[in-house]
C-alpha distance (Angstrom), angle and dihedral (degrees) to the residues before:
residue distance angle dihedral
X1 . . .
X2 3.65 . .
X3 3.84 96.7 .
X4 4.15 90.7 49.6
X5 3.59 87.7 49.1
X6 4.13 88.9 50.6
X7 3.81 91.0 35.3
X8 3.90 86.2 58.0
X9 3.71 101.4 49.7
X10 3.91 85.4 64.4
X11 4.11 85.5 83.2
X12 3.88 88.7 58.9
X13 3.82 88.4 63.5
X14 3.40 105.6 28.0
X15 4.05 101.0 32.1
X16 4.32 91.5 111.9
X17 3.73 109.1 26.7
X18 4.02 97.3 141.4
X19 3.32 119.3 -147.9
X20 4.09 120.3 -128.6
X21 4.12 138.1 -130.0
X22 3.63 111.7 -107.1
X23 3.70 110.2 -96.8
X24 4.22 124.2 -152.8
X25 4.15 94.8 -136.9
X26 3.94 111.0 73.7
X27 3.66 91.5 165.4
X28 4.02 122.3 155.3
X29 4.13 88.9 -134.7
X30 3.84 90.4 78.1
X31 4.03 113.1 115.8
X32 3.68 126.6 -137.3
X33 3.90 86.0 -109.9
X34 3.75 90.1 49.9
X35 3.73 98.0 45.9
X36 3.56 82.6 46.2
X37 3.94 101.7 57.2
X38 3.66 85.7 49.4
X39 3.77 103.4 53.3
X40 4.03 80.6 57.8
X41 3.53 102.6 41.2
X42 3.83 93.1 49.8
X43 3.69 89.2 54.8
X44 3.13 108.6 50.3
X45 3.84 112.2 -53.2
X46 3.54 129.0 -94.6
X47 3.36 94.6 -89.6
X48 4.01 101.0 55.4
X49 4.26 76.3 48.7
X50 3.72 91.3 59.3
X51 3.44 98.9 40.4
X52 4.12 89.8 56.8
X53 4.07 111.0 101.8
X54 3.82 99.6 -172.7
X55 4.01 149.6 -49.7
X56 3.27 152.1 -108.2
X57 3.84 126.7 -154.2
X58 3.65 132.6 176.3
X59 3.50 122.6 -174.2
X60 4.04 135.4 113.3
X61 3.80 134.1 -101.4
X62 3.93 119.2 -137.0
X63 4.11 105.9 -128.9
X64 3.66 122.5 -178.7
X65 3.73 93.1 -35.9
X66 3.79 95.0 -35.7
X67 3.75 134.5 115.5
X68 3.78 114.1 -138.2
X69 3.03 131.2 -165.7
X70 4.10 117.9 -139.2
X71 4.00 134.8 175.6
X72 3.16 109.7 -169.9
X73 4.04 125.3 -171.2
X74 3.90 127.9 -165.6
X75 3.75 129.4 -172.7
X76 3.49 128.1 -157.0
X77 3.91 91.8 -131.8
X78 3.92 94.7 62.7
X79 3.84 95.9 -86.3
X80 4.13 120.2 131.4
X81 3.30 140.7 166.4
X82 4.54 132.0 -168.9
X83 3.52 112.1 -172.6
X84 4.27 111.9 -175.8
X85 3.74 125.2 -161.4
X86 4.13 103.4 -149.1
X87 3.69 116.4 173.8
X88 4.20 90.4 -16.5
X89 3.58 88.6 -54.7
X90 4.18 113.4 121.7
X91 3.63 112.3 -155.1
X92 3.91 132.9 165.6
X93 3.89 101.7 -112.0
X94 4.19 84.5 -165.6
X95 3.78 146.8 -28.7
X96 3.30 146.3 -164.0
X97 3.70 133.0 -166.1
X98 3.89 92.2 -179.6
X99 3.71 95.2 -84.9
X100 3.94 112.6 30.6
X101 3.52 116.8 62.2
X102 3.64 117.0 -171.6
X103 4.02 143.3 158.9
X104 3.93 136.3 -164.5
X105 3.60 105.7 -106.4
X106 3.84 105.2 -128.2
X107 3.80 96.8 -137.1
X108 3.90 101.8 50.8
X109 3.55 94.2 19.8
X110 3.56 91.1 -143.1
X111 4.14 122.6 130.3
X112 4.13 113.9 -98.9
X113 4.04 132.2 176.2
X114 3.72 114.3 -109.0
X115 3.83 109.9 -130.6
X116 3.88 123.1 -86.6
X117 4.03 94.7 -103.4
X118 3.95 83.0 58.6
X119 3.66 100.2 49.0
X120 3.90 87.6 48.1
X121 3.58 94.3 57.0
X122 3.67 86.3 46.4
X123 3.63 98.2 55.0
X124 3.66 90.7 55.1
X125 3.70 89.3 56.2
X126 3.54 83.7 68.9
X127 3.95 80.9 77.5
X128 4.04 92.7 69.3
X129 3.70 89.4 65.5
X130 3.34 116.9 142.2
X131 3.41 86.5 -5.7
X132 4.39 137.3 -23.3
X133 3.73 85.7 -121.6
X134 4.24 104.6 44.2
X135 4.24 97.6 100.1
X136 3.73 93.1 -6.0
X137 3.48 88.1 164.0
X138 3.83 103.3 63.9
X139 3.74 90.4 40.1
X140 3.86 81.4 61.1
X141 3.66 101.0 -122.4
X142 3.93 127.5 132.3
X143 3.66 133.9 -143.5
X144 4.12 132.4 -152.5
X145 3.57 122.8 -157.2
X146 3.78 97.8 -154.2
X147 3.39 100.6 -177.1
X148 4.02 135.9 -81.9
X149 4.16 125.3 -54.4
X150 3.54 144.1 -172.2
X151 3.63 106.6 -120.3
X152 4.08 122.5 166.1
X153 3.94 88.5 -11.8
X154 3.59 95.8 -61.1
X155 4.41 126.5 103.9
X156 3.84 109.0 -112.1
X157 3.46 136.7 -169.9
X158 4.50 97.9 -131.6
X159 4.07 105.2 -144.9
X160 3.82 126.0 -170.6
X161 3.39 119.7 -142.7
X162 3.45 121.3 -170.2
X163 4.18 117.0 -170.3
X164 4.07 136.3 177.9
X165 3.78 108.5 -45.0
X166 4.02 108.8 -100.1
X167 4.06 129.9 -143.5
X168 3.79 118.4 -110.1
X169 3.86 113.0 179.4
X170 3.66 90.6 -31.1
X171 3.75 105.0 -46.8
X172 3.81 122.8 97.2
X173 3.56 113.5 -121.3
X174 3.97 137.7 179.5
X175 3.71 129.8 -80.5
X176 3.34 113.1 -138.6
X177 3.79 139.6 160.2
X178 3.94 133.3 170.5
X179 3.86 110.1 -144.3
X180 4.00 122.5 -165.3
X181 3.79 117.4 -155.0
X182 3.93 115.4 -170.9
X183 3.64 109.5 -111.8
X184 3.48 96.6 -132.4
X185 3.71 107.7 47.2
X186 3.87 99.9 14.9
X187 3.61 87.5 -122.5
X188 3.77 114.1 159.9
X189 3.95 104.5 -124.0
X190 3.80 108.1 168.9
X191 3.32 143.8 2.5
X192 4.23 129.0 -157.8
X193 4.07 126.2 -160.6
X194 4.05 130.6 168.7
X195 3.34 112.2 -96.9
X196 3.62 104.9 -132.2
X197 3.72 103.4 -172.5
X198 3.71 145.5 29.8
X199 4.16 128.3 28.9
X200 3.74 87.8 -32.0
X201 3.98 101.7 52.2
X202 3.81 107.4 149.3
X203 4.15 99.4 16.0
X204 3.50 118.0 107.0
X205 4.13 114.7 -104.9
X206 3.57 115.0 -134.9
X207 3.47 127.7 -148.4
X208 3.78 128.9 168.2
X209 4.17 141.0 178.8
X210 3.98 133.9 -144.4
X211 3.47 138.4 152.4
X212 3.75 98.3 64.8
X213 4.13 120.5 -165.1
X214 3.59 134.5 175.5
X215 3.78 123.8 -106.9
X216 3.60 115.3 -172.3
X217 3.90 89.4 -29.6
X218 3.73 82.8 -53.1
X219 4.31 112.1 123.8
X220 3.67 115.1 -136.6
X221 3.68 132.7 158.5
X222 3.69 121.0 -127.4
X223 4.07 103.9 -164.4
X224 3.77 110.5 61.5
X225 3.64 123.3 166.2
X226 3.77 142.9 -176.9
X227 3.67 136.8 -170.7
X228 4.03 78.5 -3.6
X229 3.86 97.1 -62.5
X230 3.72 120.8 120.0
X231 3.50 144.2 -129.1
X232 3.91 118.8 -173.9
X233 4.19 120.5 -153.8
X234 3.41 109.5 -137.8
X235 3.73 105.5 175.2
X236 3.64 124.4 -1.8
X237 4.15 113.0 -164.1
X238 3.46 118.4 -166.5
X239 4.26 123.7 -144.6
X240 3.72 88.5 4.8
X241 3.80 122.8 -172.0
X242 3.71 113.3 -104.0
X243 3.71 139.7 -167.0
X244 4.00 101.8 -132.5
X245 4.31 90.3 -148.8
X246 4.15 87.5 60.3
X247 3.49 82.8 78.4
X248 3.77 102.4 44.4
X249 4.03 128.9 97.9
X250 3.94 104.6 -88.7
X251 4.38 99.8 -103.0
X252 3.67 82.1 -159.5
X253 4.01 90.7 61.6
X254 3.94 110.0 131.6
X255 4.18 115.4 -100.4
X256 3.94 87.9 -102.6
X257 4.11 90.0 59.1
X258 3.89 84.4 91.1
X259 4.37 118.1 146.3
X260 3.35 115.8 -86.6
X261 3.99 123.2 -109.6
C-alpha cells in the first residue's frame, strides 16, 4: 500500500508539465530564462497559462500489478482532490480545500486530518500551479541552467530549481528539483528529487512524461512515470465545474476522526 500511495503523489508534481512545439535552434547558448520563455510560449503562451483556473484528469496508475483507477482535480487557488478506485471501492486518497488536509486511512477507511507540518507543505504546493516555473520569479524561486545532459538517450538542457524551503519532521529543509528539457523540442522529459523518507532516503526519485496531447491548445503529457511505475491520462478537462464541499473535511466523520499530533 505504501508504494501506491507514493506512486500516486507523482500526479501532485507532475499533474501540468506542458509539453512544447518543436523548435529549429538546439543550441547550448540558451539560458535557463530563455529555455524557459519558450517551453511556455510553445504551449500555449503565458497568457492562455494565466487565464487557466484548474483541471481535471482521469486516468489510472499501474501498482504492483494493479490497474487503478484515479481522478484527480486541481485548482488554481491551492485546492485538490485524488480519488482511487481499489478493488471497486472509491475512496478520496487526499484533499485540500486550502487549509484542511486530510486522507482516508486505508485500514478503517474512515476520513482523518493530516498533521499541521503536512498541510504546510501542502499549501505551498499551491505554488506549482499551473506550473513551478510560470512567474517563478515573484513566487521567489530561482532556477540554474547547469549545463546540457544525456538523459534516456535524448540531449537535455539540466535546470535547477530551487522553491520555498519545506518541513520534514520538524526541521526546514531545501526544495530542490533537477528538470531536463529535450534540446530539440524543449519538451520537459524527466524530472529527479531526493527522496527524503522511506527505503529510498537519499537516492534520487525519478519521474518522467511522454505522450504529449493538446487540450484546448493547452500541452499536457498523458504517460508519467516514477520509480518505473505508470500512470496513464485518460482525459484531461480544463476549467472544470466543481462542487466547493468535495473538497471539505467529511462533518459526518466518526468522533475518533480527530487531527493527528
Amino acid at each position: 500500500m505504501k508504494n501506491i500511495k507514493l506512486l500516486l503523489s507523482t500526479l501532485v508534481l507532475l499533474a501540468v508539465a506542458p509539453m512544447t512545439a518543436q523548435s529549429d535552434d538546439s543550441s547550448s547558448n540558451f539560458t535557463a530564462d530563455q529555455i524557459i520563455a519558450n517551453y511556455f510560449e510553445n504551449t500555449g503562451g503565458m497568457e492562455a497559462w494565466g487565464a487557466l483556473q484548474g483541471m481535471k484528469m482521469s486516468g489510472s496508475a499501474n501498482a504492483q500489478g494493479m490497474e487503478i483507477p484515479i481522478e484527480m482535480y486541481q485548482m488554481k487557488d491551492g485546492k485538490q482532490l485524488l480519488k482511487i478506485n481499489i478493488q471497486g471501492q472509491s475512496m478520496t486518497q487526499y484533499s485540500f480545500d486550502g487549509e484542511t488536509l486530510w486522507t482516508t486511512n486505508f485500514m478503517t477507511m474512515l476520513p482523518e486530518k493530516s498533521d499541521a507540518e503536512s498541510t504546510e507543505n501542502m499549501k505551498k504546493q499551491a505554488y506549482d500551479f499551473p506550473s513551478p516555473f510560470f512567474n517563478y520569479k515573484e513566487k521567489g524561486f530561482t532556477v540554474a541552467l547547469l549545463g546540457t545532459e544525456t538523459k534516456d538517450g535524448a540531449e537535455t538542457f539540466k535546470i535547477k530549481l530551487t522553491q520555498q524551503p519545506v518541513m520534514l519532521n520538524g526541521t526546514e529543509v531545501p526544495n530542490v528539483s533537477f528538470h531536463y528539457f529535450d534540446t530539440e523540442n524543449f519538451v520537459p522529459i524527466a524530472v529527479e528529487t531526493e527522496m527524503r523518507e522511506g527505503p529510498m532516503k537519499g537516492q534520487m526519485g525519478v519521474s518522467t512524461y511522454s505522450d504529449y496531447q493538446e487540450v484546448n491548445g493547452l500541452y499536457f503529457p498523458f504517460a508519467l512515470s516514477m520509480q518505473g511505475q505508470g500512470i496513464a491520462i485518460k482525459e484531461i478537462v480544463v476549467n472544470p465545474e466543481v462542487e466547493l464541499s468535495m473538497f471539505a473535511f467529511p462533518e459526518t466523520a466518526a468522533p475518533a476522526d480527530v487531527e493527528k499530533k
